[in-house]
C-alpha positions as CSV (number, residue, x, y, z in Angstrom):
1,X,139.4,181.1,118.2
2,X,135.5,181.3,117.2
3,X,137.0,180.5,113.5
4,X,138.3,177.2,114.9
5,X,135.2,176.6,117.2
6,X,132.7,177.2,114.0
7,X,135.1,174.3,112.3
8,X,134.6,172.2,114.8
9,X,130.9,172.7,115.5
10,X,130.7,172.5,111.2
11,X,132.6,169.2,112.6
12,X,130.2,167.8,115.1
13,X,127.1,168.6,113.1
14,X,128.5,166.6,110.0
15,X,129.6,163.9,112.2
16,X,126.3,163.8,113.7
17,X,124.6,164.2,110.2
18,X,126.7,161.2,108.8
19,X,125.8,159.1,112.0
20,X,122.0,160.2,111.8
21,X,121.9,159.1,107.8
22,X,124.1,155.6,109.4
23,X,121.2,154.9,111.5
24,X,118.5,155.8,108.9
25,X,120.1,153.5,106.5
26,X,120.1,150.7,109.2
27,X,116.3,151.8,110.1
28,X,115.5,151.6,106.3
29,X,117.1,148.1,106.1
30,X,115.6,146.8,109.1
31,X,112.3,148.2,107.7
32,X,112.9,145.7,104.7
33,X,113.4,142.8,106.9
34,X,110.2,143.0,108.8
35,X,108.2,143.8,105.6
36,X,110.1,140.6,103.8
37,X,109.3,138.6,107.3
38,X,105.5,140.0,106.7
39,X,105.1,139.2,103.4
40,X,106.7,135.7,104.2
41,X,104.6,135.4,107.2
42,X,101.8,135.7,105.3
43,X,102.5,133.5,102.4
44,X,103.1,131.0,105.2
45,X,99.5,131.9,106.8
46,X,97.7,131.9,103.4
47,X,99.6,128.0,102.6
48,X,98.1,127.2,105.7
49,X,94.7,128.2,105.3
50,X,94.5,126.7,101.8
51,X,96.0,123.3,103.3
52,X,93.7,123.6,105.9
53,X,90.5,123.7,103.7
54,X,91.9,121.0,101.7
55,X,91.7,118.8,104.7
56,X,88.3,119.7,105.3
57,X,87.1,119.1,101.6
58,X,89.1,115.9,101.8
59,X,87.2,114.7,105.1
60,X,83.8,115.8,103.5
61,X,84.4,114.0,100.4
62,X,85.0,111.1,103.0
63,X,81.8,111.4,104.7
64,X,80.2,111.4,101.4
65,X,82.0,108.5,100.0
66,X,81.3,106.8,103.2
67,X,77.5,107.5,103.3
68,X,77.0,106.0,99.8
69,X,78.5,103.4,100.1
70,X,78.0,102.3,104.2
71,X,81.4,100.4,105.5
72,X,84.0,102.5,108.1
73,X,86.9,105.0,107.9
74,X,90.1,102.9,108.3
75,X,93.8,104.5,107.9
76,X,94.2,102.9,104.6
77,X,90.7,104.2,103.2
78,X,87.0,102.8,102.9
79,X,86.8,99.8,104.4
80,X,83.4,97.8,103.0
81,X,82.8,94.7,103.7
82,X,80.8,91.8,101.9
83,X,80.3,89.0,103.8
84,X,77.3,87.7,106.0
85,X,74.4,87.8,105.2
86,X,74.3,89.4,102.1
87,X,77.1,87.7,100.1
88,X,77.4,84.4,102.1
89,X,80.0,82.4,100.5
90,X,79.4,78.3,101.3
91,X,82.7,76.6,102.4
92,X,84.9,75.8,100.4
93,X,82.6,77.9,97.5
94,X,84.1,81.1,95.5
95,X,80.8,81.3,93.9
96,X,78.6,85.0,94.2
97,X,74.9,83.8,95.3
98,X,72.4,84.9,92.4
99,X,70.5,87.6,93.7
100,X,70.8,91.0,94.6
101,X,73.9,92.5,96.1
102,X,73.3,95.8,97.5
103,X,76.4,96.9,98.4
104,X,78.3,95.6,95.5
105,X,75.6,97.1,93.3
106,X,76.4,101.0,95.5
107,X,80.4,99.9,94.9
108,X,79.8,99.8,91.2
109,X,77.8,103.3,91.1
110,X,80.5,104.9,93.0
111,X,83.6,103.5,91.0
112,X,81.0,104.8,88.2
113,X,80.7,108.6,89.4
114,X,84.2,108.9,90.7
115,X,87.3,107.7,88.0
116,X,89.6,109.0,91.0
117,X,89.0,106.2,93.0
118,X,90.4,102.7,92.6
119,X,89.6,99.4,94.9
120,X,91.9,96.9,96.7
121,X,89.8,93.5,96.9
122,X,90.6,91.4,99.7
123,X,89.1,87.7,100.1
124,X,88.8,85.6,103.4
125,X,88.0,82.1,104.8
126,X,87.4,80.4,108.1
127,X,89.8,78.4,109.4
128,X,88.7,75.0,108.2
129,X,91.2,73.4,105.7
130,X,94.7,74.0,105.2
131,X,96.7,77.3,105.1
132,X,97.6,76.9,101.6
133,X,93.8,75.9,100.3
134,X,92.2,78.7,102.5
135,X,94.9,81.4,100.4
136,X,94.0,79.6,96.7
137,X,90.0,79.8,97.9
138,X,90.5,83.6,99.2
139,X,92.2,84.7,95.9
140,X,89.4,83.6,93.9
141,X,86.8,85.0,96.2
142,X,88.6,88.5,95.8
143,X,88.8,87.5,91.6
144,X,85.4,86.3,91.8
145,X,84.2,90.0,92.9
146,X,86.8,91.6,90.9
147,X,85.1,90.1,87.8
148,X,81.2,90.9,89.0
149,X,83.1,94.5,89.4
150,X,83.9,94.5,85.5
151,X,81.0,93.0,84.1
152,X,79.2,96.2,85.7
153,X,81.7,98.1,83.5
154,X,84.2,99.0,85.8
155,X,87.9,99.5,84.4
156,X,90.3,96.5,85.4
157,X,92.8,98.8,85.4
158,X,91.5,100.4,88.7
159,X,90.9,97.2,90.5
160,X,93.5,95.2,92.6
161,X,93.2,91.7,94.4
162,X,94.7,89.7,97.3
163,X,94.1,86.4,99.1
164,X,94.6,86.5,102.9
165,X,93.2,83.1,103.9
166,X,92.3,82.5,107.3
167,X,94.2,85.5,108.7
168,X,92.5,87.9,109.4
169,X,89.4,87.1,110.9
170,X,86.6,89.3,112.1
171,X,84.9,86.5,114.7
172,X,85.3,83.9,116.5
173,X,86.0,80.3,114.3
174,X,84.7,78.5,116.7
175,X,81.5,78.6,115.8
176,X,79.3,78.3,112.7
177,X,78.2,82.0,112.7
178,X,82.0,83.3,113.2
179,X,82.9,81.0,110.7
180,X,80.7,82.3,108.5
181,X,81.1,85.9,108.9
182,X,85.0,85.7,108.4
183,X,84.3,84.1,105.0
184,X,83.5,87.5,103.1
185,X,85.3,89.9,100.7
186,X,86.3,93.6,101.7
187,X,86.3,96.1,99.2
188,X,89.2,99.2,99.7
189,X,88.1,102.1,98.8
190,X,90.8,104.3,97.5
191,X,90.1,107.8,97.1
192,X,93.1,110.2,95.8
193,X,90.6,113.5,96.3
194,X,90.6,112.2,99.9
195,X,94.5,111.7,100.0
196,X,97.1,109.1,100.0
197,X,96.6,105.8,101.5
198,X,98.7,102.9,102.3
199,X,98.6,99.4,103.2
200,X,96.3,96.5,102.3
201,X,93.2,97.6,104.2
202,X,92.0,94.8,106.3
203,X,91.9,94.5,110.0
């Protein structure tokens, strides 16, 4: 009888070793999974941060391209604007006046310092004259800054244009000073350090 007890306490105590080592083997796996979920939750975290001070560089870079150039933060980009009183195009005229632009002239050092960044031109009218004139007579106001753009030495290659007519107006037609703020040129400012944009950047 105590030979057959001691066999069956040697029993229990290997049963209960074999179910002790079961659980240690499912503690030491379960051990892996949170260090794998660790490391993973901190590759996640450290993606994150980096992303994070990406934005801000890319914001910075922003205010900096903004504050060289002056013009306003749109969703496509920089949005600068030549028109009024500086570049005041007569109607029906794609011609640049012959004296100093100051903002085309900051445009042209900033295309200089920063290959990265390329330009979407757009050109505008009034609304006096027909659709189809006001288009032709946009197009060749963007061309017409386009070209003062290369003969500063900026690369073609870099700079788009578009004619948008009478479309998108920034004032009121109806009057000589609307009319002649709306006939201007806006400059896109593209930046890829400052991330992707889209669209053709006028109001």
């Amino acid at each position: 009888a105590a030979a057959i007890k001691a066999q069956a306490a040697v029993a229990d105590m290997s049963l209960e070793r074999s179910t002790l080592s079961a659980r240690l083997d499912e503690s030491d796996r379960e051990l892996e999974r949170l260090r794998a979920q660790l490391q993973a939750a901190s590759a996640d975290y450290a993606r994150e941060l980096q992303a994070s001070k990406a934005a801000i560089e890319r914001v910075n870079a922003l205010q900096e391209v903004v504050a060289e150039v002056g013009g306003r933060v749109t969703d496509n980009g920089i949005l600068v604007s030549l028109g009024g009183d500086e570049l005041r195009f007569p109607s029906g005229s794609a011609i640049l006046p012959r004296r100093e632009l100051p903002t085309l002239e900051r445009v042209v050092e900033l295309l200089a310092e920063r290959p990265q960044i390329r330009a979407q031109i757009g050109g505008h009218t009034d609304s006096s004259g027909s659709a189809q004139i006001n288009r032709a007579l946009s197009e060749q106001r963007a061309e017409a800054v386009k070209l003062a753009l290369v003969e500063r030495g900026i690369d073609e290659s870099r700079l788009t244009t578009a004619g948008y007519g009478a479309d998108q107006p920034i004032a009121d037609n109806a009057t000589e000073r609307g009319r002649r703020e709306n006939r201007r040129v806006d400059i896109l400012i593209i930046d890829g350090d400052v991330g992707p944009v889209a669209g053709e950047g006028s109001d």
